[in-house]
N, C-alpha and C positions, 0 to 999 in steps of 0.2 A: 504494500500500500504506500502512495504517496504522500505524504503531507501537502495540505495547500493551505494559500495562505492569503487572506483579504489585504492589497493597497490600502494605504492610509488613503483619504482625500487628497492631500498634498502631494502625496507621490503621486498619484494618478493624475490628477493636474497636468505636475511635471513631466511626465510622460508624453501627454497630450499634445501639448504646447511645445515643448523643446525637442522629439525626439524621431525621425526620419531616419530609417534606413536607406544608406546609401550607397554599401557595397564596396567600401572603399576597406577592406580587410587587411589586417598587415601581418595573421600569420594564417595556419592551418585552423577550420574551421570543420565539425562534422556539425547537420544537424539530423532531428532524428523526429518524426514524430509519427502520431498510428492513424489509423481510420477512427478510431474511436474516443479520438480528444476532443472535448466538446470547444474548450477551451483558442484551442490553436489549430486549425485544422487541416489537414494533409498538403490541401491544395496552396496556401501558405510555403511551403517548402519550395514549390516552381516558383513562384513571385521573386521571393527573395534569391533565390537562384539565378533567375533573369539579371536582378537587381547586381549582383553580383559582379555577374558576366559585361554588363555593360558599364562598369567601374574596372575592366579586365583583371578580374582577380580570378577567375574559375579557377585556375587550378592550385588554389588555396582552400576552394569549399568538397568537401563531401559531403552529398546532401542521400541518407539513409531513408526510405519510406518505409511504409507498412509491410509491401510484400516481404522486404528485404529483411526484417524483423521476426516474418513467420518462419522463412526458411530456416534463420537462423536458429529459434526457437524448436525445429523440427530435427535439427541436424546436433541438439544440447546432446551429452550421456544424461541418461535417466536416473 
């Protein structure tokens, strides 16, 4: 299980107001998310991916989906 965790107002504010991904990455980057985050959701992983690539960092990101997550999960020892 995860913890989650509620933004203050201020932070979330802060976020709102100040914070733009831009893709401008300076090192190794994986990301990782599932089909079943309500939160963040798969399709988010190509945006930022694009975002990325048009900042030419690509080959700084690894970007890990869902499929990639069951195999691996299939392929654990039990």
């Amino acid at each position: 299980m995860v913890a989650r965790y509620d933004a203050t107002p201020d932070a979330a504010n802060y976020v709102d107001k100040n914070y733009s991904p831009t893709g401008k990455i300076q090192f190794p980057v994986i990301t990782l998310h599932t089909d079943q985050d309500p939160l963040v959701p798969e399709f988010h992983e190509a945006i930022y991916a694009d975002t990325v690539g048009q900042a030419g960092n690509s080959d700084l990101l690894v970007a890990l989906g869902a499929g990639v997550m069951w195999r691996w999960r299939r392929q654990m020892p039990r």
